[in-house]
mmCIF file of the C-alpha atoms, coordinates in Angstrom:
data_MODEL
# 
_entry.id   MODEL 
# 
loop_
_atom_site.group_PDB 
_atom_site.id 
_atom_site.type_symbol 
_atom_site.label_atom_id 
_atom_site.label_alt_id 
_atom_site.label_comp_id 
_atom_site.label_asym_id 
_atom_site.label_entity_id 
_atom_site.label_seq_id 
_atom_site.pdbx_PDB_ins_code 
_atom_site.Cartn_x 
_atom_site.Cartn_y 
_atom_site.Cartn_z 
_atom_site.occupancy 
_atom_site.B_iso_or_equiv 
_atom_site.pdbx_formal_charge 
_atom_site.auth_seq_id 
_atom_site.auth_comp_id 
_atom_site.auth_asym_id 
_atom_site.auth_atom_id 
_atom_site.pdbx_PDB_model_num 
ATOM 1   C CA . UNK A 1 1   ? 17.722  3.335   3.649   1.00 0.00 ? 1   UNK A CA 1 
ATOM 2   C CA . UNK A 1 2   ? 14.270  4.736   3.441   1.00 0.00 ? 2   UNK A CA 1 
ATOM 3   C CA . UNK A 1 3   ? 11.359  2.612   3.650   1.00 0.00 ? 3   UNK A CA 1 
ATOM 4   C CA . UNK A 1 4   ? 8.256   3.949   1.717   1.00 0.00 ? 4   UNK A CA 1 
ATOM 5   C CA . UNK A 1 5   ? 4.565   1.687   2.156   1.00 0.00 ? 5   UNK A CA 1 
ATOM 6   C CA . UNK A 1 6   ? 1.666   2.258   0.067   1.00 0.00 ? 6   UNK A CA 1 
ATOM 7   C CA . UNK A 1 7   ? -1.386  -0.025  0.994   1.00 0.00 ? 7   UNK A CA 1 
ATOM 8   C CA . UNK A 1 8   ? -3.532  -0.947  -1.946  1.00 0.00 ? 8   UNK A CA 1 
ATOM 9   C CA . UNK A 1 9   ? -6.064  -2.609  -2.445  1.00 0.00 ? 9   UNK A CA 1 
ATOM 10  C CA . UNK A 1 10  ? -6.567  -5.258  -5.228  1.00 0.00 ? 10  UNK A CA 1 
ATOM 11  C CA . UNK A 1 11  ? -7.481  -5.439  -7.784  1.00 0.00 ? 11  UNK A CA 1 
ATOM 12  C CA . UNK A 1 12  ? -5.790  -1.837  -7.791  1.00 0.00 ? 12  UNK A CA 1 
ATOM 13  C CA . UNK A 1 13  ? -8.602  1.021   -8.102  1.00 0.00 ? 13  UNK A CA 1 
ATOM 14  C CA . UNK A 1 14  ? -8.211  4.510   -9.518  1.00 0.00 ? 14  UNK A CA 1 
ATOM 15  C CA . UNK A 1 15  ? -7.499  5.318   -6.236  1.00 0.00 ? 15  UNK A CA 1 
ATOM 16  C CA . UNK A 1 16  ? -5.257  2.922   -5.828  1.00 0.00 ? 16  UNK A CA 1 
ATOM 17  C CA . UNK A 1 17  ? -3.093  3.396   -8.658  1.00 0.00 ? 17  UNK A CA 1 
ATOM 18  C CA . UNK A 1 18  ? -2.852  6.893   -7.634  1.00 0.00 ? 18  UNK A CA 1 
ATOM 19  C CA . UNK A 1 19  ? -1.250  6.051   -4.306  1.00 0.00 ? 19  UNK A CA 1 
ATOM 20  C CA . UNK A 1 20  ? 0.492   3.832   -5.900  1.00 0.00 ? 20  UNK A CA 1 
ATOM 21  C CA . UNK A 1 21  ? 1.875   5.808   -8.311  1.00 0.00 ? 21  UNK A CA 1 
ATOM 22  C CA . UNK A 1 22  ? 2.790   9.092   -5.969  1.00 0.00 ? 22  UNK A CA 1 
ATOM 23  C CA . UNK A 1 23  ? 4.401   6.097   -3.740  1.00 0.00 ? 23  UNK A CA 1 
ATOM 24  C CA . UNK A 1 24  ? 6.925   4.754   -6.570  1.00 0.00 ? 24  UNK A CA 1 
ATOM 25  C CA . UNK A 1 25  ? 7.465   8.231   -7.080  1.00 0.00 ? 25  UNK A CA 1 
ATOM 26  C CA . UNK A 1 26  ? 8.778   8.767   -3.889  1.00 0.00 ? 26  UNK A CA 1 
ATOM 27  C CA . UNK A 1 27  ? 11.076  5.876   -3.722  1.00 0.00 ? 27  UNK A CA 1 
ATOM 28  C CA . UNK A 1 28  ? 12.222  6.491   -7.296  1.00 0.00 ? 28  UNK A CA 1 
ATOM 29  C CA . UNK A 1 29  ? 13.206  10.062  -5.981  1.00 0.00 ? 29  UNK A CA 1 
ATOM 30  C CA . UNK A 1 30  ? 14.794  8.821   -2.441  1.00 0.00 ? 30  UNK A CA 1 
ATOM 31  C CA . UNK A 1 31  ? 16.132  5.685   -3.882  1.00 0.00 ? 31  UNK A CA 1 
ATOM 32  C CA . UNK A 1 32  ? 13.989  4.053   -1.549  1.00 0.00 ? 32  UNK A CA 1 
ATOM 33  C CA . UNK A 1 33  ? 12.584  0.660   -1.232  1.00 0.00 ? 33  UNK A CA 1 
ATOM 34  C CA . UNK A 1 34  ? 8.895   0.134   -1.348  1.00 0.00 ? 34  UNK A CA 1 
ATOM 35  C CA . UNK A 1 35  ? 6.660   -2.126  0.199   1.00 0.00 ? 35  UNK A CA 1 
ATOM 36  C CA . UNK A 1 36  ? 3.179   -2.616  -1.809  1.00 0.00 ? 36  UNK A CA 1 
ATOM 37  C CA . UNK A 1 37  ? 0.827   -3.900  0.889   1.00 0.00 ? 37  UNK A CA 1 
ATOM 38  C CA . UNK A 1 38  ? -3.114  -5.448  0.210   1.00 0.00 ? 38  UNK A CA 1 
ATOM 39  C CA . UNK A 1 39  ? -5.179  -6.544  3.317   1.00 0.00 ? 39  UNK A CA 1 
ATOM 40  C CA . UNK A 1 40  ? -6.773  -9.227  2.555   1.00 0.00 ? 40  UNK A CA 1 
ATOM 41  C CA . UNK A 1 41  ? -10.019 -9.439  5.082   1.00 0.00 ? 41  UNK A CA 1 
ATOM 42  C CA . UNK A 1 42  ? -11.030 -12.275 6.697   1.00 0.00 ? 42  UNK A CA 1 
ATOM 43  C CA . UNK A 1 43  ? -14.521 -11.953 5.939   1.00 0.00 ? 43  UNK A CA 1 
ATOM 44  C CA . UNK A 1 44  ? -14.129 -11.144 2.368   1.00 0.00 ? 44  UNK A CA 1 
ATOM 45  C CA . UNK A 1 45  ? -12.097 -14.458 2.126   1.00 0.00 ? 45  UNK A CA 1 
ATOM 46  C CA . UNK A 1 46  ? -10.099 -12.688 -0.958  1.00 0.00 ? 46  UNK A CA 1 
ATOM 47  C CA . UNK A 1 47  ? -7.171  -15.389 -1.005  1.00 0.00 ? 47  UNK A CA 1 
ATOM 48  C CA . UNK A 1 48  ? -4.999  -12.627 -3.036  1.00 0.00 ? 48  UNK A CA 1 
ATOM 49  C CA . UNK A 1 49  ? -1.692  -13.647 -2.805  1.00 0.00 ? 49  UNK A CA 1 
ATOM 50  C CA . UNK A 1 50  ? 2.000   -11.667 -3.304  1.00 0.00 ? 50  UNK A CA 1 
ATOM 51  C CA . UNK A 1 51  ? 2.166   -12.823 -6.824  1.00 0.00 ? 51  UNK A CA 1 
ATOM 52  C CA . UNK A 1 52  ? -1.277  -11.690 -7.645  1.00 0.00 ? 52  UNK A CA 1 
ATOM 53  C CA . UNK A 1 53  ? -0.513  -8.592  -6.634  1.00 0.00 ? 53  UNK A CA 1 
ATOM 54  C CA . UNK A 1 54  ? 2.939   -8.471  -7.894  1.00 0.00 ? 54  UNK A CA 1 
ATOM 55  C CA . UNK A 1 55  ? 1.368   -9.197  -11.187 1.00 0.00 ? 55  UNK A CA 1 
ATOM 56  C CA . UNK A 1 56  ? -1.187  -6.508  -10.729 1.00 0.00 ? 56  UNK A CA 1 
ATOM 57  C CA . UNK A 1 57  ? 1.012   -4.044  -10.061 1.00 0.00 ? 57  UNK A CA 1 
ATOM 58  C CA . UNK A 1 58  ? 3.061   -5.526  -13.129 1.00 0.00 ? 58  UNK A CA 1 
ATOM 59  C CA . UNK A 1 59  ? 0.880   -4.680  -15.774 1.00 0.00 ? 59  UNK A CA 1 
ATOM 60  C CA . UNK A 1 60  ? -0.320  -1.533  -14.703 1.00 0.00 ? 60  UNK A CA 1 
ATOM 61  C CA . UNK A 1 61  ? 3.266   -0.289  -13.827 1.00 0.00 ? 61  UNK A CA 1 
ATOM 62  C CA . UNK A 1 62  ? 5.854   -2.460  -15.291 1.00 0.00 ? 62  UNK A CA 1 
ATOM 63  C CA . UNK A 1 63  ? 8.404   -3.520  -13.534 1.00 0.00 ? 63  UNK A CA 1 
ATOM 64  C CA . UNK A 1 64  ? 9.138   -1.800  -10.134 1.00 0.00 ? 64  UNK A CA 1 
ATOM 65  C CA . UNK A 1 65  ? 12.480  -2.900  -9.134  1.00 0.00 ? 65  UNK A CA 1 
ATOM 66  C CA . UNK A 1 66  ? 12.520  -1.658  -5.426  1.00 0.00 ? 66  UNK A CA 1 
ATOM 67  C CA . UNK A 1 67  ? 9.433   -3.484  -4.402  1.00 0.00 ? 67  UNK A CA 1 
ATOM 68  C CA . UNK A 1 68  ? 8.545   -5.672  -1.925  1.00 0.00 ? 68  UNK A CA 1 
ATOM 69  C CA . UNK A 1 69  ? 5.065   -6.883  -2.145  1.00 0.00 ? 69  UNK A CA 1 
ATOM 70  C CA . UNK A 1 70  ? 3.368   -8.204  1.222   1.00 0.00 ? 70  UNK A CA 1 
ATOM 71  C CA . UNK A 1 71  ? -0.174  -9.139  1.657   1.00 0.00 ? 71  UNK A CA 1 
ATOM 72  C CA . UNK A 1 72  ? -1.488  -9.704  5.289   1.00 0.00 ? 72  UNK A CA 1 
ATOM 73  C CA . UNK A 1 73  ? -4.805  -11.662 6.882   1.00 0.00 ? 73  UNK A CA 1 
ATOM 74  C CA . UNK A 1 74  ? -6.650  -8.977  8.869   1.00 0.00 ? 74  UNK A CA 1 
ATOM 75  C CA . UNK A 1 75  ? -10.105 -8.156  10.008  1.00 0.00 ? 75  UNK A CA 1 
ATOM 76  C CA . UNK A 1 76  ? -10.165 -3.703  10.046  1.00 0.00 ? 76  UNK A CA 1 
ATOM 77  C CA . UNK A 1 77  ? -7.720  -2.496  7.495   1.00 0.00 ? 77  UNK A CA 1 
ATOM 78  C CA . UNK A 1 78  ? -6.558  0.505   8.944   1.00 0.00 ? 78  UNK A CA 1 
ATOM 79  C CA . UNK A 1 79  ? -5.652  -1.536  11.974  1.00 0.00 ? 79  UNK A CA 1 
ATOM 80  C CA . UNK A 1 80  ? -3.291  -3.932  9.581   1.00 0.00 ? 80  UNK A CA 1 
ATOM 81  C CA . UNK A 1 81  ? -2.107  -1.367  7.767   1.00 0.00 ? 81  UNK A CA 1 
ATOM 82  C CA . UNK A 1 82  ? -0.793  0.637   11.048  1.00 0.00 ? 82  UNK A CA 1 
ATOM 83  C CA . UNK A 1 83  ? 0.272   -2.626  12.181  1.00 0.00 ? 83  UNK A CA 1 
ATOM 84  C CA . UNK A 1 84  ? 2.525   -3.074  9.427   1.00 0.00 ? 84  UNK A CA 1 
ATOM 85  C CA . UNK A 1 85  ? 3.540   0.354   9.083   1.00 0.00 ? 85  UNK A CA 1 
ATOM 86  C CA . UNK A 1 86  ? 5.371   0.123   12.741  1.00 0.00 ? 86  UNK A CA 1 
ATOM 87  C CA . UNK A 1 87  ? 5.948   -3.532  12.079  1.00 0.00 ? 87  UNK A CA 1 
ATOM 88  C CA . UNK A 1 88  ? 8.285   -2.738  9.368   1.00 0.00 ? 88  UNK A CA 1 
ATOM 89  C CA . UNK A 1 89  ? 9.388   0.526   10.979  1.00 0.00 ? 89  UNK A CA 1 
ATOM 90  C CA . UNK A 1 90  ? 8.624   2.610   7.806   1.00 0.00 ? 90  UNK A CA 1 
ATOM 91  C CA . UNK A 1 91  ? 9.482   5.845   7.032   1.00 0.00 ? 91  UNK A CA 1 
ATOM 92  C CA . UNK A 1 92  ? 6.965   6.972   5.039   1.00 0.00 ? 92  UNK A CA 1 
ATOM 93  C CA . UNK A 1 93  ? 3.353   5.906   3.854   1.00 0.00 ? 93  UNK A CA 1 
ATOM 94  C CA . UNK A 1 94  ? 1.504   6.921   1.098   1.00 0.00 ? 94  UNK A CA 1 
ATOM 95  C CA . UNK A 1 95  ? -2.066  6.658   1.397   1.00 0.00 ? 95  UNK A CA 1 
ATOM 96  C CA . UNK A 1 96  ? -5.223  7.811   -1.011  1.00 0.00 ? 96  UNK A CA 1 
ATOM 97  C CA . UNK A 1 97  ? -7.483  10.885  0.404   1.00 0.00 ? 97  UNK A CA 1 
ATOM 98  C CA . UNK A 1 98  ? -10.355 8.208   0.854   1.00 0.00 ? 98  UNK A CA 1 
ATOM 99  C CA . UNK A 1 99  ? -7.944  6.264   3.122   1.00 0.00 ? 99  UNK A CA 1 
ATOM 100 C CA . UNK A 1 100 ? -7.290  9.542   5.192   1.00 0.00 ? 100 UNK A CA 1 
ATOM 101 C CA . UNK A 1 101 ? -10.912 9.570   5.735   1.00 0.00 ? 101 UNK A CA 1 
ATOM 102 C CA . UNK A 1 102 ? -11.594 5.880   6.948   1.00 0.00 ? 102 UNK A CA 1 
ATOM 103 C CA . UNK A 1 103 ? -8.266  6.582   9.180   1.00 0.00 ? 103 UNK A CA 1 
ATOM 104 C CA . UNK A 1 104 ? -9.327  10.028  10.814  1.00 0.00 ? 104 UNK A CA 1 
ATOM 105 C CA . UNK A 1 105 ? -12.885 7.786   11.594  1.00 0.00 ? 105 UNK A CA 1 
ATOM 106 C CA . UNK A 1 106 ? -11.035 5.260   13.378  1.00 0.00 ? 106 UNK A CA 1 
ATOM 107 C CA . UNK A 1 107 ? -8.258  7.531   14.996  1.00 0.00 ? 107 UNK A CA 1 
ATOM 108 C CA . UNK A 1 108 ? -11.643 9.620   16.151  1.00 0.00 ? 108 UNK A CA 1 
ATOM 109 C CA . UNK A 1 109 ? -12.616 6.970   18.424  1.00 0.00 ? 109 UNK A CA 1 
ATOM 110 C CA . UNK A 1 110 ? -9.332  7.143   20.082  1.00 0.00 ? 110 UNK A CA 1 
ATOM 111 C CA . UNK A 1 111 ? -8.910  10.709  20.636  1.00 0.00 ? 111 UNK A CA 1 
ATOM 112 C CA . UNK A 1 112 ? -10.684 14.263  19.799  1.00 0.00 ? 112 UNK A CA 1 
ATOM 113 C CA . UNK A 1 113 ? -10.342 16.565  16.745  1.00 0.00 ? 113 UNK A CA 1 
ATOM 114 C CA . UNK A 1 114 ? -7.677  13.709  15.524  1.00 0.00 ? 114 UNK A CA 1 
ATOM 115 C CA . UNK A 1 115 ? -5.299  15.223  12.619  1.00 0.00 ? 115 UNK A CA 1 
ATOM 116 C CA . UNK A 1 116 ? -4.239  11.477  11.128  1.00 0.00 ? 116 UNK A CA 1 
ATOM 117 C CA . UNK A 1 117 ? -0.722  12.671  9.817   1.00 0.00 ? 117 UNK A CA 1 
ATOM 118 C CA . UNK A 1 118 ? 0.422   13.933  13.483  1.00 0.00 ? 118 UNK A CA 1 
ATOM 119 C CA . UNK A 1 119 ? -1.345  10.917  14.661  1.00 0.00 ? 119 UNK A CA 1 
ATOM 120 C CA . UNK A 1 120 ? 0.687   8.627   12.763  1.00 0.00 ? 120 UNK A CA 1 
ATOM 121 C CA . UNK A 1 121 ? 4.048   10.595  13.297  1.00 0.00 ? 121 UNK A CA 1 
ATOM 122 C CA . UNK A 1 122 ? 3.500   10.956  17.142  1.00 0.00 ? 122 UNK A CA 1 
ATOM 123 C CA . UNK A 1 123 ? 2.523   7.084   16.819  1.00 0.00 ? 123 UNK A CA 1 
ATOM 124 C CA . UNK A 1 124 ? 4.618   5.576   14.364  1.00 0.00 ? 124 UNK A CA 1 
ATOM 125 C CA . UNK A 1 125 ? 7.565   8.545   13.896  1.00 0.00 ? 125 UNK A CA 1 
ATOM 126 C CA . UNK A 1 126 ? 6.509   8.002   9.842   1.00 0.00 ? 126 UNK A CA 1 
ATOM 127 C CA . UNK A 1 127 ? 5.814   10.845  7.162   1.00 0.00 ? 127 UNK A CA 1 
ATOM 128 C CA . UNK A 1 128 ? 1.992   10.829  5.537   1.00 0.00 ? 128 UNK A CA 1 
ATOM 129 C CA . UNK A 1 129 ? 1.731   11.626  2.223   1.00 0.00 ? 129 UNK A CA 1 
ATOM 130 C CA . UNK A 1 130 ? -1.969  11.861  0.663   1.00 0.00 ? 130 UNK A CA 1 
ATOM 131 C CA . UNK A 1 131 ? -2.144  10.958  -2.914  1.00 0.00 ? 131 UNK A CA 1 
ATOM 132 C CA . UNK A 1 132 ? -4.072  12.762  -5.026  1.00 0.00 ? 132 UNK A CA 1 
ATOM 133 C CA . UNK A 1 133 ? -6.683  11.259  -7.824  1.00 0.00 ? 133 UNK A CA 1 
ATOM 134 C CA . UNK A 1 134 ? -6.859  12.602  -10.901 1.00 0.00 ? 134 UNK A CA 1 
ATOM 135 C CA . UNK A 1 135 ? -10.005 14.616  -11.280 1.00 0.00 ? 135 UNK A CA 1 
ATOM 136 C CA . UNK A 1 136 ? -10.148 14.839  -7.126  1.00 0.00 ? 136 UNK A CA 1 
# 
């Protein structure tokens, strides 16, 4: 079965709830599960846990059957969130175009000119899909 991850953060943005949305959209489509994944720094000493965010993602979405929610300790969050990504060997991750950004920064340090989705597929063998937000 597919495996779709879309990192959040929480409380959810409007970013956020776009990836999220494009990312149950997905695994609607696929019949795929979904992981919902928050990093939760260690310096910002959040203490969100998985039913915080479950809850979250609850009210603004309802009920999302084929989710998984997950919510790991990290200090970068691009690092966690790749780490997880190949961690739980998914298939696809969504991300928001502001994560793209923050990504292509880090990925830049590592290599010239980098182009994050075949980063992440040479890397990871996983699909990147950018979520949109409404209004850009």
């Amino acid at each position: 079965m597919t495996l779709v991850v879309a990192p959040v953060r929480y409380p959810l943005t409007k970013h956020s709830r776009a990836t999220l949305a494009e990312a149950i959209r997905i695994a609607d489509r696929d019949t795929s599960d979904l992981i919902v994944l928050h990093i939760d720094l260690y310096h910002s000493s959040g203490q969100v846990t998985r039913s915080m965010l479950k809850d979250e993602v609850k009210s603004e979405f309802g009920v999302v059957s084929n989710a998984r929610y997950t919510v790991r300790r990290g200090l970068l969050v691009e690092e966690s969130i790749l780490e997880e990504i190949a961690a739980e060997n998914a298939d696809i991750v969504v991300v928001g175009k502001k994560q793209v950004s923050r990504w292509r920064a880090m990925v830049k340090r590592l290599v010239d000119n980098p182009d994050i989705e075949q980063f992440l597929r040479d890397e990871l063998d996983c699909q990147v899909v950018t979520a949109a937000t409404d209004g850009g």
